[in-house]
C-alpha positions as CSV (number, residue, x, y, z in Angstrom):
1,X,36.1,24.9,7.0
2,X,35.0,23.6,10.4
3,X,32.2,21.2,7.9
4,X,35.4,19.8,6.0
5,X,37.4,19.2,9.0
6,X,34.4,17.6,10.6
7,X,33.6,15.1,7.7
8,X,37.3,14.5,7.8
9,X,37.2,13.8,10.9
10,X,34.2,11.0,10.6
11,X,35.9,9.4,8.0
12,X,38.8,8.5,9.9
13,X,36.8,7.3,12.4
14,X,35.2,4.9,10.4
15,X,38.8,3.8,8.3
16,X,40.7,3.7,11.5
17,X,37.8,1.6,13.3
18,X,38.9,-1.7,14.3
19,X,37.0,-4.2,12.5
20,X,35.3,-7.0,14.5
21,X,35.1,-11.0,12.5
22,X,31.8,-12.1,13.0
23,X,31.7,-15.8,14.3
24,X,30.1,-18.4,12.3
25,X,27.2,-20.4,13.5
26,X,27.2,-23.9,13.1
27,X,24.0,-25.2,12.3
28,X,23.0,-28.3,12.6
29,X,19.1,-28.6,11.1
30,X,19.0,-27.0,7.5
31,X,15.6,-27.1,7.5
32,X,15.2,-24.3,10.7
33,X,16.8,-21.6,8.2
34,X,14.1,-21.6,6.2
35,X,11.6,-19.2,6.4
36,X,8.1,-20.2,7.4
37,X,5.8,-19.7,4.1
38,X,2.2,-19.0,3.7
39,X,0.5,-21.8,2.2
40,X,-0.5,-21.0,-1.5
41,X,-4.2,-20.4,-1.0
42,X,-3.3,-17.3,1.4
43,X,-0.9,-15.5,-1.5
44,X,-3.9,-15.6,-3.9
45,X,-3.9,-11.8,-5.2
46,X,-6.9,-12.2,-7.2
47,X,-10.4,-12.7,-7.3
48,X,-12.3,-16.2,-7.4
49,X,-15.5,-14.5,-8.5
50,X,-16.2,-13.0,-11.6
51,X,-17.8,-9.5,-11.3
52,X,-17.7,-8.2,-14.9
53,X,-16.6,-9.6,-18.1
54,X,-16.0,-7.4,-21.1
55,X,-15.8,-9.2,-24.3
56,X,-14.9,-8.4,-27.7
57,X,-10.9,-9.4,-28.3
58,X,-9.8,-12.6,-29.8
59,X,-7.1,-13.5,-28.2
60,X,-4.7,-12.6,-24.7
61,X,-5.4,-9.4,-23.7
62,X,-1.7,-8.0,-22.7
63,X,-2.4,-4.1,-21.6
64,X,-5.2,-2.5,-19.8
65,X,-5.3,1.2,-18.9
66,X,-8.1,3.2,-17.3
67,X,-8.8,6.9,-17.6
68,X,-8.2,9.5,-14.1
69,X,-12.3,9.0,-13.8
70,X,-12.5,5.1,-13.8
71,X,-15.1,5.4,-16.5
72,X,-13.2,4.2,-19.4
73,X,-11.1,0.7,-19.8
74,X,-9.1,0.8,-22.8
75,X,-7.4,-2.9,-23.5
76,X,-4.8,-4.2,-26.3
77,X,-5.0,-7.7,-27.6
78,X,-1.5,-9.5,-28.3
79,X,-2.6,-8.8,-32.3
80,X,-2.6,-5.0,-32.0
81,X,-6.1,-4.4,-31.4
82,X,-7.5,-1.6,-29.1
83,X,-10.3,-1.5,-27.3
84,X,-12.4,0.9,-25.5
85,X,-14.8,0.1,-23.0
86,X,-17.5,1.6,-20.3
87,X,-16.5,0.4,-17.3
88,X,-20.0,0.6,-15.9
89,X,-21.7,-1.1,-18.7
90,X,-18.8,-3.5,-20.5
Protein backbone atom coordinates (compact mmCIF):
# COMPACT_ATOMS: atom_id res chain seq x y z
CA UNK A 1 0.00 0.00 0.00
CA UNK A 2 2.61 2.45 1.09
CA UNK A 3 4.41 1.54 -2.82
CA UNK A 4 0.84 2.57 -4.44
CA UNK A 5 0.45 5.68 -2.45
CA UNK A 6 4.04 6.56 -3.07
CA UNK A 7 3.82 6.22 -6.99
CA UNK A 8 0.69 8.12 -6.59
CA UNK A 9 2.14 10.51 -5.02
CA UNK A 10 5.08 11.03 -7.82
CA UNK A 11 2.72 11.22 -10.38
CA UNK A 12 1.03 14.07 -9.11
CA UNK A 13 4.01 15.74 -8.66
CA UNK A 14 4.97 15.51 -12.13
CA UNK A 15 0.99 16.40 -13.54
CA UNK A 16 0.65 19.20 -11.02
CA UNK A 17 4.31 20.56 -11.95
CA UNK A 18 4.13 23.89 -13.39
CA UNK A 19 5.43 23.78 -16.74
CA UNK A 20 8.22 26.26 -17.77
CA UNK A 21 8.11 27.73 -22.03
CA UNK A 22 11.35 27.54 -23.17
CA UNK A 23 12.54 30.82 -24.93
CA UNK A 24 13.48 30.79 -28.36
CA UNK A 25 16.86 31.70 -29.64
CA UNK A 26 17.19 33.99 -32.39
CA UNK A 27 19.85 33.12 -34.58
CA UNK A 28 21.37 35.07 -36.76
CA UNK A 29 24.23 32.81 -38.80
CA UNK A 30 22.54 29.50 -40.10
CA UNK A 31 25.61 28.17 -40.85
CA UNK A 32 26.95 28.06 -36.78
CA UNK A 33 24.09 25.38 -36.22
CA UNK A 34 25.69 23.04 -38.08
CA UNK A 35 27.70 20.56 -36.86
CA UNK A 36 31.40 20.46 -37.56
CA UNK A 37 31.94 17.25 -39.95
CA UNK A 38 34.97 15.11 -40.48
CA UNK A 39 36.24 15.44 -43.84
CA UNK A 40 35.41 12.27 -45.94
CA UNK A 41 38.86 10.67 -45.95
CA UNK A 42 38.62 10.41 -41.99
CA UNK A 43 35.00 8.29 -42.17
CA UNK A 44 36.72 5.68 -44.48
CA UNK A 45 35.68 2.26 -42.68
CA UNK A 46 37.50 0.15 -44.89
CA UNK A 47 40.70 -0.92 -46.04
CA UNK A 48 42.84 0.71 -48.99
CA UNK A 49 44.98 -2.37 -49.25
CA UNK A 50 44.15 -5.58 -50.41
CA UNK A 51 45.24 -8.46 -48.00
CA UNK A 52 43.43 -11.48 -49.50
CA UNK A 53 41.32 -12.03 -52.40
CA UNK A 54 39.21 -15.12 -52.72
CA UNK A 55 37.92 -15.75 -56.12
CA UNK A 56 35.50 -18.01 -57.63
CA UNK A 57 31.81 -16.14 -57.94
CA UNK A 58 30.64 -14.44 -61.00
CA UNK A 59 28.99 -11.73 -60.05
CA UNK A 60 28.18 -9.33 -56.49
CA UNK A 61 28.87 -11.20 -53.69
CA UNK A 62 25.73 -10.10 -51.26
CA UNK A 63 26.32 -12.37 -47.87
CA UNK A 64 29.41 -13.48 -46.14
CA UNK A 65 29.38 -15.53 -42.91
CA UNK A 66 32.27 -17.10 -41.03
CA UNK A 67 32.23 -20.02 -38.77
CA UNK A 68 32.81 -19.55 -34.42
CA UNK A 69 36.71 -20.59 -35.46
CA UNK A 70 37.44 -17.99 -38.27
CA UNK A 71 38.61 -20.88 -40.39
CA UNK A 72 35.84 -21.03 -42.84
CA UNK A 73 34.25 -18.08 -45.12
CA UNK A 74 31.15 -19.12 -46.67
CA UNK A 75 29.87 -16.31 -49.35
CA UNK A 76 26.50 -16.16 -51.65
CA UNK A 77 26.57 -14.60 -55.04
CA UNK A 78 23.37 -12.35 -56.10
CA UNK A 79 22.61 -15.72 -58.53
CA UNK A 80 22.21 -18.14 -55.57
CA UNK A 81 25.57 -19.61 -55.53
CA UNK A 82 27.38 -20.67 -52.29
CA UNK A 83 30.61 -20.76 -51.56
CA UNK A 84 32.94 -22.10 -49.09
CA UNK A 85 36.28 -21.00 -48.52
CA UNK A 86 39.65 -21.43 -46.17
CA UNK A 87 40.14 -18.38 -44.77
CA UNK A 88 43.90 -19.06 -44.46
CA UNK A 89 44.46 -20.25 -47.93
CA UNK A 90 41.43 -18.53 -50.22
Amino acid sequence: EAFIKERFERCLDLYLCPRTRRKRRHVVDLKALAPKLPRPEELEPFPRVVCQEYEGHGGCVVAMATDSRGQWLATSCADGAVRVFEVATG
